[in-house]
LUMVEX-393915 format. One record per residue (C-alpha): residue in one letter; y, z, x. Coordinates in steps of 0.5 Angstrom, whole numbers, plus 500, padded with zeros to 3 digits. Each point is the difference from the previous one (the first is absolute). Layout:
<nodes>
aYZX...
</nodes>
This chain:
<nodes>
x763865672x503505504x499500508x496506503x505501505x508500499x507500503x502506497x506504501x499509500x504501493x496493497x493504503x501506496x502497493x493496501x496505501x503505495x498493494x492501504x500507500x501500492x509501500x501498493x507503499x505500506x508503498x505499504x506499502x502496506x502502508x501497506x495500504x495501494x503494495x494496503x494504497x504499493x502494500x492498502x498505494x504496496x498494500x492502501x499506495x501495494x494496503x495506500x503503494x504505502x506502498x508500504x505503499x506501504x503507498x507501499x500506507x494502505x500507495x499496494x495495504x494506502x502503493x497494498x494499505x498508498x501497492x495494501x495504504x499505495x499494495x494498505x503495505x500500507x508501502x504498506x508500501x503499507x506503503x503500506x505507503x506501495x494498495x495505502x505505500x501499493x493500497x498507504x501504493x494495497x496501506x499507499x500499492x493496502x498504504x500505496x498497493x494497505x502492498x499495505x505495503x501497505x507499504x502496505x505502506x503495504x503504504x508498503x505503504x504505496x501505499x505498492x499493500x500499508x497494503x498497494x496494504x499504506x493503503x499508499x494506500x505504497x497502493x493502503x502508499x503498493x493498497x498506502x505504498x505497497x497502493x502508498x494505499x493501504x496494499x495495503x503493504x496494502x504495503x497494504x504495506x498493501x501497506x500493498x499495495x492501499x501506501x505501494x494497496x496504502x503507498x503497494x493500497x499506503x505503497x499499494x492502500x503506503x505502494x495498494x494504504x504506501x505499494x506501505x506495503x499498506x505496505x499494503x506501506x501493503x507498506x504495498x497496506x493500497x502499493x504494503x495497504x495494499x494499502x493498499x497503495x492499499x500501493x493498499x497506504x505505497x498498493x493504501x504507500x498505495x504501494x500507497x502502493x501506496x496504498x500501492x497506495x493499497x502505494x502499494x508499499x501506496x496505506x505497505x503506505x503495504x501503506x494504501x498498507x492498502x497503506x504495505x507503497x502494496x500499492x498495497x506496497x500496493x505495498x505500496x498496493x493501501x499506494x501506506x506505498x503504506x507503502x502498507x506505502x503500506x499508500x495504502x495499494x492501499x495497500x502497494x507497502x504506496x505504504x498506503x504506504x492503501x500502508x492499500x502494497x505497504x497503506x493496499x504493498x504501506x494500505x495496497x506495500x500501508x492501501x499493496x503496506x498505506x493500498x500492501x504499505x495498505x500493495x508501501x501500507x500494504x502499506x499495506x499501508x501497506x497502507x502506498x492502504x503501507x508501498x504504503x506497496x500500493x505496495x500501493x503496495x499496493x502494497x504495505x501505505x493500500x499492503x506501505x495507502x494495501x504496505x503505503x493504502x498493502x506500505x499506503x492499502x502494503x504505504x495506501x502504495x495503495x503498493x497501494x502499493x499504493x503496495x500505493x498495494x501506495x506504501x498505495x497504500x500500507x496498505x500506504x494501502x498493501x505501505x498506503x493498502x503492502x505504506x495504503x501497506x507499500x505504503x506497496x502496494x505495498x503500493x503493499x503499494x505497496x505507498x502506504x494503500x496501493x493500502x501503508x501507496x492499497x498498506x502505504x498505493x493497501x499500508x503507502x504501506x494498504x503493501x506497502x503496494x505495501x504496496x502492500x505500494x505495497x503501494x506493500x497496496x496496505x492500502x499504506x497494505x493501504x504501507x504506496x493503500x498498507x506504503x499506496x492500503x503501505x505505500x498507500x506502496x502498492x502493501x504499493x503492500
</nodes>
């Protein structure tokens, strides 16, 4: 019988919750700090069912994932920087043909192979951009194990409800972190499924979208027939040069994300009521920002925190209304200063925005965030 609550370690979390959230095919080829979620696929999806296959690169791996997702399965691959960096192209091509994956970054120190076991932010800029052409992104950061869980399902009932990839960012810290994990309470999550058509296989134009911006999607060997191409195409899948066309489907492409995205954007705060200093910061950085507003108020200092839970789209209005109060804010991240540009983007000039950064390869500490709410001037570490 399996125990409600386990020691889990952050990459072990999400290959267990990706099986509860329906994951039937992981592809993937193995990358420090992400080996663990692999090796846990490995042995596990046999069990379920499911298929694993260690692919011979990272591009082959989403290839596969983009294969089997059309055949009907949930697909999952984990990467980490150097990885991710060469899944980018397959990224675009399942924005674009509307296929829905799931890819997890561990993010690394970097750039190139960089610091292959050492805690980065580095590629959050990457899973909004890093893919060419105007597209939509979703891309959530974990902070801790359970959380991993959490938004590991999450992210798969958003990519089958919207028929998009969607990334799960997580830190080497929090992939290799183990805590206890109530499993019994996470089993209660809500798993989505694709949508699938009603009509007869022979009627089929597979990407005319419902009221909601989405197709339906048939699988693949289930008597359907349709083109997937990764140029512009109609809504029956062929090719297209038509501007009214390509025009639509660019911007259905982005609507069907931004109409939802109140159901995507999360984030968590902290005494920001009365705060007149604000850090913002995800993932790990996020546990040593709690620490260090709780420091500060024992020393006077109105400190709050806005922890980002999805990155993107970006919760710049969430972030708005949270630092009314406030007349400066700390970004603290694990790079140079990726998000500190958004933030300042979403704020205005209004607010003084300073930046306790930190990009060699160790975590930031709680003390680090402490001196920077106290300066008055960017304190890079």
């Amino acid at each position: 019988m399996t125990k409600p609550v386990q020691l889990l370690q952050g990459n072990m979390a999400c290959a267990r919750a990706a099986i509860a959230a329906g994951c039937r095919f992981y592809g993937g080829y193995p990358i420090s700090p992400s080996s663990e979620i692999a090796e846990t696929m490995a042995k596990l999806l046999p069990r379920a069912g499911g298929k694993f296959i260690q692919m011979e690169d990272e591009i082959a791996s989403l290839a596969a994932v983009i294969g089997a997702s059309l055949a009907g399965m949930k697909a999952m691959t984990a990467t980490s920087g150097p990885g991710f960096s060469l899944m980018q192209e397959h990224i675009g091509f399942a924005c674009y043909t509307e296929v829905p994956c799931v890819v997890v970054d561990v993010m690394r120190g970097g750039p190139s192979t960089g610091l292959p076991t050492s805690p980065s932010q580095a590629d959050v800029m990457q899973a909004r951009w890093g893919t060419h052409g105007d597209h939509p992104a979703i891309a959530l950061c974990a902070s801790s194990p359970s959380e991993v869980y959490e938004l590991t399902v999450r992210a798969f009932n958003l990519a089958e409800r919207l028929r998009t990839p969607v990334i799960l960012l997580l830190d080497e810290v929090v992939a290799h972190m183990y805590e206890k994990v109530d499993l019994g309470r996470l089993a209660g999550l809500p798993v989505e499924n694709r949508r699938k058509p009603n009509g007869s296989p022979g009627k089929l134009e597979a990407y005319a979208a419902g009221e909601d911006g989405v197709p339906t999607m048939a699988p693949f060997g289930e008597g359907y027939r349709y083109h997937v191409t990764g140029l512009a195409h109609d809504s029956r899948g062929y090719p297209t040069q038509d501007p009214a066309i390509v025009e639509t489907t660019q911007r259905r492409l982005q609507l069907k994300v931004d109409r939802c995205r109140k159901e995507i954007v999360s984030y968590e705060l902290l005494q920001c009521e009365d705060a007149e200093v604000i850090v913002f910061a995800y993932g790990i950085v996020a546990a040593a920002a709690r620490q260090a507003v709780r420091q500060a108020r024992e020393r006077g200092i109105r400190a709050g925190l806005f922890r980002a839970i999805t990155l993107w789209p970006f919760p710049g209005e969430e972030l708005v209304a949270a630092v009314k109060p406030a007349t400066r804010i700390v970004v603290a991240e694990m790079n140079l200063g990726q998000m500190a540009g958004e933030v300042e983007r979403a704020v205005g000039k209004k607010k003084a925005v300073k930046t306790c950064l930190k990009a060699n390869g160790e975590a930031i500490t709680p003390d680090e965030i402490f001196s920077a709410l106290q300066a008055e001037d960017a304190c890079h570490v």
